[in-house]
MARMAR-741976 format. One record per residue: residue in one letter; x, y, z of N, C-alpha, C in turn. Coordinates in steps of 0.1 Angstrom, whole numbers, plus 5000, padded with zeros to 4 digits. Layout:
<pts>
AXYZXYZXYZ;...
</pts>
This chain:
<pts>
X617577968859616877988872615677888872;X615477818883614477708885612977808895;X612077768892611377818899611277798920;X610977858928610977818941609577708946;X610177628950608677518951607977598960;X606477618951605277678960605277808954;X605877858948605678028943606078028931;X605078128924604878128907606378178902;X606778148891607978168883608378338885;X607278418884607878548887608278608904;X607478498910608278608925609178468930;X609378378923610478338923611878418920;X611278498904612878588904612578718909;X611278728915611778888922612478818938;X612178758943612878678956614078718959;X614378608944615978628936616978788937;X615978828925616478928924616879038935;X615879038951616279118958617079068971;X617578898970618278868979620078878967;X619678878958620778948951621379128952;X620379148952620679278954621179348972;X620279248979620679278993622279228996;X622779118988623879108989625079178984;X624479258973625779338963625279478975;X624679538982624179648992625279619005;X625279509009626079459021627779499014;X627879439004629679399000629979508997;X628779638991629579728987629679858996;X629179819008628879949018630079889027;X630679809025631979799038633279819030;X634279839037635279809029636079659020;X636279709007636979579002638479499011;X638379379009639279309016640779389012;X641579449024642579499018642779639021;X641479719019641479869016641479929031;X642280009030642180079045640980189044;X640580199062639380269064639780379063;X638480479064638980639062639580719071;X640180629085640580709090641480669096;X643180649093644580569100644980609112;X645680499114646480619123647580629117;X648080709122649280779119650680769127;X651880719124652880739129654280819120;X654780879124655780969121656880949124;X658280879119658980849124660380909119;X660381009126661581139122662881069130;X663981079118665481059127665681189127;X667281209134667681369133669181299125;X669181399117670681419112670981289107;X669981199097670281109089670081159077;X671281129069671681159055670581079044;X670481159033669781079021670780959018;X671780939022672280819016672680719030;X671580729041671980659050671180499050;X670180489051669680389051669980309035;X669780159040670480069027670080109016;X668280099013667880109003668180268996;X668880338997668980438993670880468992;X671180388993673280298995673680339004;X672680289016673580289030674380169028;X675980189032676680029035677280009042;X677979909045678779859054677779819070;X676679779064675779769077674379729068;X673479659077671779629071670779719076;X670279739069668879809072667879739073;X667179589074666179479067664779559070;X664679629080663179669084662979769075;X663679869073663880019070663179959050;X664179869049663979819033662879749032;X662079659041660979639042659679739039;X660079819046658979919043658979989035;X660279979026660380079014659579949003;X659779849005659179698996657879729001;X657079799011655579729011654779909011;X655680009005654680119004655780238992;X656080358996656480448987657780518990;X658980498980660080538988660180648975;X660580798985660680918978662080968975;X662481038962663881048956664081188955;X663081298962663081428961662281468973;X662181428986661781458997662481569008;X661881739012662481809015661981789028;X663281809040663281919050662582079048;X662182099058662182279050663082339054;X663882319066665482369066666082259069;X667482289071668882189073669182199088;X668382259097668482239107667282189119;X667382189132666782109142665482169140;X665582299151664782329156663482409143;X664282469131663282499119662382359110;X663582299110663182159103661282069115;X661982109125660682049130659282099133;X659882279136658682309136657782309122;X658682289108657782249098657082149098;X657482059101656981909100655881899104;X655581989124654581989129653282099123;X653882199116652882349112652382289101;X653282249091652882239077653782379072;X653982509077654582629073656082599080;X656782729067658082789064658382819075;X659082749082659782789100660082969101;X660383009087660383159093658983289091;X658383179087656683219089656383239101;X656983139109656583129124657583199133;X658783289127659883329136660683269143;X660683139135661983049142662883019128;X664082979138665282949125666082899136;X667382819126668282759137667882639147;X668682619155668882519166668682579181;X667182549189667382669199668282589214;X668782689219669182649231669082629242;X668782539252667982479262668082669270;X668382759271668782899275667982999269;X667882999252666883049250665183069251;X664983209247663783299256662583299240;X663083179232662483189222661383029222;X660183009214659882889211659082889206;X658182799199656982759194655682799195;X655182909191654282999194652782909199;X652382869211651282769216649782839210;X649782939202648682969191648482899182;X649982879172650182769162649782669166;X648682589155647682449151649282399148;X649582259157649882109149649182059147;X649881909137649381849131648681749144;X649581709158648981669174647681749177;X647781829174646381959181645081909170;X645681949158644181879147643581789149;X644481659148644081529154643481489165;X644181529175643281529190641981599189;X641681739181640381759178639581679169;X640081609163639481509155639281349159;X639481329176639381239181640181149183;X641581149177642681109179643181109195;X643680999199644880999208646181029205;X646981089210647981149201649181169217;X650181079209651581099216652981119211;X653981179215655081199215656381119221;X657281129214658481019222659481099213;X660681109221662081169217662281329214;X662881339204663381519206661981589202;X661981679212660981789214661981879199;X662681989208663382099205662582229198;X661482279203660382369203660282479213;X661182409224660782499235661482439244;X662182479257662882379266662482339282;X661282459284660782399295659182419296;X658482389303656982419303656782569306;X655582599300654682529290654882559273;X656182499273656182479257657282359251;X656382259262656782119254655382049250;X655981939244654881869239653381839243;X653181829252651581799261650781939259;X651582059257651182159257650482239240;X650882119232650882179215650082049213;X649181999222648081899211648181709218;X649381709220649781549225649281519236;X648881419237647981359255649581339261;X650581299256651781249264652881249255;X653881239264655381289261656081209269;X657581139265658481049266659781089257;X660481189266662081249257662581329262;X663581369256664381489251663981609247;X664081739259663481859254664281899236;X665281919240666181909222667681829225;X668281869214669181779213670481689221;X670681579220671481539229672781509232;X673381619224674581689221674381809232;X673181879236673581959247673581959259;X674481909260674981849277676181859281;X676481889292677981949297679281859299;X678981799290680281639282681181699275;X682481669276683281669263682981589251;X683781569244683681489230683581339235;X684381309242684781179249683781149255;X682881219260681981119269682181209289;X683481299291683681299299682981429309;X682581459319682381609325682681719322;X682581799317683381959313683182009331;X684982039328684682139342685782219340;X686082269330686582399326685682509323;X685782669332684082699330684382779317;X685682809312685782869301685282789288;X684782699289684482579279683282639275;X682882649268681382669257680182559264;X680282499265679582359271679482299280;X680682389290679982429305678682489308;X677782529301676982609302675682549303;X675982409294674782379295674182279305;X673182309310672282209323672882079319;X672281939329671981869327671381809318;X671081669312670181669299669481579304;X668081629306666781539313665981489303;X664881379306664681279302663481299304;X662381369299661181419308659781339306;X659181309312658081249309656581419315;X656681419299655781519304656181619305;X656081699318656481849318658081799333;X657781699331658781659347660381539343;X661281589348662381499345661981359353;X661981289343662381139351663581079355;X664681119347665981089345666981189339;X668681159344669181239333669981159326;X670281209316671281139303672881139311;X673481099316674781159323675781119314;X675980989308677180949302676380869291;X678180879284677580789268676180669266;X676880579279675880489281674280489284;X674380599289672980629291672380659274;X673680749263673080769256672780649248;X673280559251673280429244671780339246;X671380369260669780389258668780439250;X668780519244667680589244666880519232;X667580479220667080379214666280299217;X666780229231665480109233664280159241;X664880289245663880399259662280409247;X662580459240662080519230660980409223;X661880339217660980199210660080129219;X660680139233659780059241658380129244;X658880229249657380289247656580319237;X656880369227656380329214655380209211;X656080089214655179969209654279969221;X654579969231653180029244652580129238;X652680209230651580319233650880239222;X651080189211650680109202649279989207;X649779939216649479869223647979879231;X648680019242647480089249646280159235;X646880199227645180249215645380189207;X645080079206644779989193643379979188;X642379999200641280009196640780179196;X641280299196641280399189641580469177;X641880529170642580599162643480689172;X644780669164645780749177646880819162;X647480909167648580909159649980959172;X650880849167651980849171653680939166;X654281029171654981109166656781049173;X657380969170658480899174659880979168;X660281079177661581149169662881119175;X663280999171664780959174665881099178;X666981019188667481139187669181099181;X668880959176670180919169669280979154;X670380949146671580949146672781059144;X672181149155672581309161673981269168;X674781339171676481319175675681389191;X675981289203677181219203676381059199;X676380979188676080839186676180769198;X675580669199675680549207674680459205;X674880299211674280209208673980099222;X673280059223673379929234673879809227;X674579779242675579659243674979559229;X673779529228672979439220673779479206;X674079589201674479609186675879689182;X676279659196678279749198678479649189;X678979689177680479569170680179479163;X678779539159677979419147677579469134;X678079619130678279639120679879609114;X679879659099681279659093681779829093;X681079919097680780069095681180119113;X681880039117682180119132680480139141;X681080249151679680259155678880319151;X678880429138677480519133676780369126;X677780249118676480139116676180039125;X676480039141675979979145674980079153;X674480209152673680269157672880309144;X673280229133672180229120670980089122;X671980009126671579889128670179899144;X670579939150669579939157668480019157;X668380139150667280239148666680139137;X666780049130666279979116665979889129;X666379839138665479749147664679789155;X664479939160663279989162661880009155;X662580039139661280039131661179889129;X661679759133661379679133660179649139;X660579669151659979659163658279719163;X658579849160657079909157656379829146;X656979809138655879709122655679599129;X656179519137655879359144654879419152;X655179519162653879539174652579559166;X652579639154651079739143650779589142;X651579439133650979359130649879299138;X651079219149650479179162649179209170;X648879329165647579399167646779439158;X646979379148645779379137646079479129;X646479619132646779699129647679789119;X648079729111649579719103648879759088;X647479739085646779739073645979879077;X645979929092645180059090646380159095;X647180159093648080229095648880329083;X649380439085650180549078651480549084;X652480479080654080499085654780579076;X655480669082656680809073657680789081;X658480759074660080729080660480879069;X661380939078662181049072662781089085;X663781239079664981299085664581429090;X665281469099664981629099666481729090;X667081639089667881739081669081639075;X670081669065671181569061671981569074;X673381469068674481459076675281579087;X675881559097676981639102677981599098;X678681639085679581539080680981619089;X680981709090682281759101682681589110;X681681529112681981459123682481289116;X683081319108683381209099683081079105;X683780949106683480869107681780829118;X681380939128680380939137679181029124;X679181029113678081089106677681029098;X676780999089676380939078676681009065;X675880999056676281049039675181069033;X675481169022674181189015673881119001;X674380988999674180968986674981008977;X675681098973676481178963675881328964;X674881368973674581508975675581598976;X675581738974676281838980676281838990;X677181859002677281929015676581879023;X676281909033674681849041674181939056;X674281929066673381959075674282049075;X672882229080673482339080673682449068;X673282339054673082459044672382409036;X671882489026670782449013670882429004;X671982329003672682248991671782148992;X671982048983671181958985671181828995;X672381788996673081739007672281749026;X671781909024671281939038670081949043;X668881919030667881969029666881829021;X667781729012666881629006666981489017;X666281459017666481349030664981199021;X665881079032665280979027663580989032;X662880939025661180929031660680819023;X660080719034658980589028657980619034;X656880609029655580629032655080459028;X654480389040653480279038652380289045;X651180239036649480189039649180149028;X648879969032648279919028646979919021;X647079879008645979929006645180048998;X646680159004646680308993647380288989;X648680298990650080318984650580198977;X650380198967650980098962652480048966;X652679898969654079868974654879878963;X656179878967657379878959657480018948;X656580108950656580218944657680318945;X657780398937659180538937658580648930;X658680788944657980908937659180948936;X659081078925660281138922660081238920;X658781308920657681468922658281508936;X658681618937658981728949657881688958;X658181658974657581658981658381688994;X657681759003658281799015657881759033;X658281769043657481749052656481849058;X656781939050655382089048654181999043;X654181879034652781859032652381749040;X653181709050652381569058651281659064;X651381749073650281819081648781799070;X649181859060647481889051647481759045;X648481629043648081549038647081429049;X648181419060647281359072645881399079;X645981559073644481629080643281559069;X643781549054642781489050642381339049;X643681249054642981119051642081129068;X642481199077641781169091640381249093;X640381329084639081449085639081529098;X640381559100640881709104641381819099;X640581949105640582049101641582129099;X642182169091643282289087643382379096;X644482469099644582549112644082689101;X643182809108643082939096644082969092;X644983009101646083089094646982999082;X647683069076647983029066649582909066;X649282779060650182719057650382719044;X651982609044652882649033653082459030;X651682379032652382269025651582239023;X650682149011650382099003649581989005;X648681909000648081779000649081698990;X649681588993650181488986649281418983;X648381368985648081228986647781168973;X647781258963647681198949648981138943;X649981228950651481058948651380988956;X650780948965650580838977649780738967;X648480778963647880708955648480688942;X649980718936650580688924649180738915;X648780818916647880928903649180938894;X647980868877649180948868648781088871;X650381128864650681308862650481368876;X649981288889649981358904651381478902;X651181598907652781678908651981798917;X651781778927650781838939651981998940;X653281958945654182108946655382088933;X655182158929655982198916657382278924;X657282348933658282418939658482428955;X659882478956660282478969661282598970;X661282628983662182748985663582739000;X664482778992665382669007665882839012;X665282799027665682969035666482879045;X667382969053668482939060668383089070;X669683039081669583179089668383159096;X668983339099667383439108666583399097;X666483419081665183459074666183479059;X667383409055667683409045667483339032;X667383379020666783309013667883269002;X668183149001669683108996669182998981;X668283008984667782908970666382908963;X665882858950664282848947664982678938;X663982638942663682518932662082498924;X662382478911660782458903661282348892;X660382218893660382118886662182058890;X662782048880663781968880664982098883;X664482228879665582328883666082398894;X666482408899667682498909668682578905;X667782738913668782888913669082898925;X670582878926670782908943671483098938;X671183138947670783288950672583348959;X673083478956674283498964674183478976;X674983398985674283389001675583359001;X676283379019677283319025676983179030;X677683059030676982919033678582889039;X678482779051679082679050679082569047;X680882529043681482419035681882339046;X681882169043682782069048683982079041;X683682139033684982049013685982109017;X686582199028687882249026688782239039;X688582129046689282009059688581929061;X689381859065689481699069688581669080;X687481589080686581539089686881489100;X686481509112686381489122686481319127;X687081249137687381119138686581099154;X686481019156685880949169684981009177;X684081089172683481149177683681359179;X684881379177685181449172685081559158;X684881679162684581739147685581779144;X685581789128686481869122686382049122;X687082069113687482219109685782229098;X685482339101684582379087684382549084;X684582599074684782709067683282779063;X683182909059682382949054682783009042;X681783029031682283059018681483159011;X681483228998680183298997679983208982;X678683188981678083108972677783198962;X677683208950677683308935676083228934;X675283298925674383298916674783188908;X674183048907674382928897672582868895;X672482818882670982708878672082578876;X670982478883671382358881670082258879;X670382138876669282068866669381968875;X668681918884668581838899667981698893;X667681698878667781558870668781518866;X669481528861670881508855672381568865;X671681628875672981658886672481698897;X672181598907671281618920672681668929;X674281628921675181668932675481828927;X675181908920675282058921676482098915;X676682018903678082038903678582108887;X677382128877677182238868676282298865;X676982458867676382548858675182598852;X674482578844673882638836673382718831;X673382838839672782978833672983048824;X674083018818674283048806673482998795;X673382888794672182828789670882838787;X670682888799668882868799668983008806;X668983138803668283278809667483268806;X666383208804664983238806664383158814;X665083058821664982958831665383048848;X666383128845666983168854666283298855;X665483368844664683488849663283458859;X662783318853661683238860661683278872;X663383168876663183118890663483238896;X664383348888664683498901662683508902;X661983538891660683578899660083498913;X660383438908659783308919660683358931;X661883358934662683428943662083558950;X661383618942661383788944659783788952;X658583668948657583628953657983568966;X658583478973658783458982659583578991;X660283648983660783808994659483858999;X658983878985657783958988656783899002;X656383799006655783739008656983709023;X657683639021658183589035659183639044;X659683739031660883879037662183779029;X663283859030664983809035665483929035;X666383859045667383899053668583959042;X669083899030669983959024670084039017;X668584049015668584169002667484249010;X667484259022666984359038665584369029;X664584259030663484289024662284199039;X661584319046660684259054659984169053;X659684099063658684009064657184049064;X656383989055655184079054653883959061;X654083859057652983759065653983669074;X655083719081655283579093654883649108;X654583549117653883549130654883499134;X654583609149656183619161655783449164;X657183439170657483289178656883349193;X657083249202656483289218657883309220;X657583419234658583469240658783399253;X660183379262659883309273660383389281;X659283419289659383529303660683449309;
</pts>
């Protein structure tokens, strides 16, 4: 250190010393180059009825994924990610509660007819956030509720762009064609509207319309992107492919090797395209939270129009693993380390309490049933935030416990694909129901369910019955006629 011409050697280095110091005060009070701020946004990007083995990076084939694998290359792709059920309408209300859909009195797939829905008391994950200064919107399948006031704008979201539920219920044949036989099942159902809001804009009338909705969806999406770039917003995007009846625009008919379920793979992987180009293009890409996941496995009845689970058991509809483990990438720059692989139990019960804490939104009082992740997001050694899971089916049946790597599925009636032949062109097959026996299985060494072991390990299998007998206690079932002691009614619809 040289002295300052004109000032004695010591307030030369006190000078020093405090334009040093003013500068380590500046660098360390903002964020480092790289690190995202404390508060993302968030987007959620649910398919319906895509299999754990649908997208590439997880051996999807006969088709590309490039975006889908991108994002599994630039954040966290998960190898034990749950649904909380195998179906629509339970699977989602988890997603948005953080709780066990039969906590809330829902189960199943509801019917644009039913007098049942989404209790508008129940905190989402849209409601927290908008209290926490979020802009917060919606696009694609609702299935909560089927007319106002129990759609989306009404549970937390400034706006809505979709499908009350799914788009299979519409008064079409298999084919694509009108039902006008009234003895038909599927005569019954309305029109399938297109609502913005609480109001139809459009209806879905024929295949080609369904062949829309792909780009319906994305397009607005990267506009809403667009419109809050300078907010915190979080975005909730629920595809309603790759749900039967499939379809695709002209742009990606006949450009897979997989028929048309991969050329309606191919273009959902060009929607998340489309969303990661618009985040960049707006600066935004580095403060962002993206979750690509499923609401439940395959409709494999529907053979060649369904996907696959990897080598899982069974899939959409029961609590094999097949119906219930689904793909999930989680990217942000910055947290998540890229190219990472969690392999700790994680479900879409804990996105709610996980997103409430990176945004500093408040938890709803009553009680949830998922968990903070974010210490696998952050690749924490030894992170293992839920050790267990419990797979209910039905009204309120309880068909399975999982803890660590083990699995007790419990005596329950389930349906099988395994005993006919899959369904061709859009068409379903035959499917059976079976009664499932008391089996432990080791979900490390056999994620497809296909030995044994209780003989082995009884004191593995006394565990998990406690663990079984804890959730009766607590959430009821139906098969061993044991009440529900903490679940809150669903809303009724006058």
């Amino acid at each position: 250190m040289f002295p300052i011409k004109g000032c004695p050697w010591r307030l030369s280095c006190l000078l020093l010393f405090f334009l040093f110091c003013n500068h380590v005060v500046v660098a360390g009070g903002s964020p480092k180059k790289g690190a995202p701020p404390k508060r993302p946004n968030i987007i959620i990007i649910f398919m319906d009825d895509m299999g754990y083995g649908d997208p590439e990076c997880y051996s999807g084939y006969g088709y590309h994924t490039p975006n889908i694998n991108r994002l599994a290359a630039g954040g966290m792709r998960f190898t034990n990610f749950y649904a909380a059920q195998a179906v629509c309408t339970a699977s989602r209300a988890a997603l948005l509660t953080g709780c066990y859909p039969n906590r809330l009195g829902l189960h199943g797939a509801l019917m644009p007819w039913d007098k049942t829905a989404l209790n508008p008391k129940e905190t989402t994950i849209a409601r927290a956030l908008k209290q926490a200064g979020y802009h917060t919107g919606m696009i694609g399948k609702w299935h909560l509720g089927s007319r106002a006031p129990y759609l989306p704008i009404h549970y937390g979201f400034d706006e809505y762009l979709g499908l009350p539920y799914s788009n299979d219920m519409w008064p079409m044949d298999y084919d694509g064609n009108p039902v006008t036989d009234t003895s038909d099942w599927k005569s019954r159902y309305p029109p399938l509207p297109l609502l913005k809001g609480d109001s139809a804009v459009r209806y879905i009338r024929n295949l080609g319309d369904q062949g829309q909705l792909t780009g319906i969806y994305t397009k607005r999406a990267c506009d809403f992107i667009r419109e809050n770039k300078s907010h915190p917003f979080f975005l909730y995007l629920a595809h309603s492919m790759v749900h039967v009846p499939i379809a695709a625009s002209p742009a990606f008919l006949g450009k897979s090797k997989r028929g048309l379920f991969g050329d309606v793979m191919m273009e959902v992987d060009w929607s998340v395209g489309e969303v990661m180009r618009t985040l960049k293009e707006n600066s935004l890409e580095k403060n962002t939270l993206v979750i690509f996941t499923s609401d439940n496995g395959p409709w494999l009845s529907f053979g060649d129009h369904a996907g696959n689970t990897g080598g899982l058991r069974e899939g959409k509809g029961t609590s094999w693993e097949g119906g219930q483990r689904e793909p999930c990438i989680m990217r942000w720059p910055g947290m998540i380390p890229a190219g990472t692989v969690c392999n700790q139990i994680a479900a879409t019960l804990d996105l709610f309490p996980t997103i409430a804490g990176f945004c500093g939104a408040a938890l709803p009082a009553a009680k949830i049933d998922g968990v903070d992740i974010s210490s696998l997001l952050k690749n924490e050694p030894g992170a293992n935030p839920r050790n267990e899971l419990v797979y209910y089916y039905r009204n309120n049946s309880l068909e399975g416990v999982r803890r660590g790597p083990w699995k007790l599925t419990v005596p329950h009636p389930s349906q099988t694909y395994k005993l006919y032949a899959p369904g061709h062109g859009g068409h379903p097959g035959k499917t059976a129901e079976v009664n499932v026996p008391m089996a432990l299985y080791d979900l490390s060494t056999d994620p497809g369910e296909t030995e044994d072991l209780q003989s082995l390990h009884p004191e593995i299998v006394s565990e998990l019955q406690a663990l079984a007998q804890k959730y009766r206690d607590e959430l009821g079932d139906d098969i061993t006629h044991t009440p529900c002691k903490e679940c809150r009614p669903a809303a009724k619809i006058e």
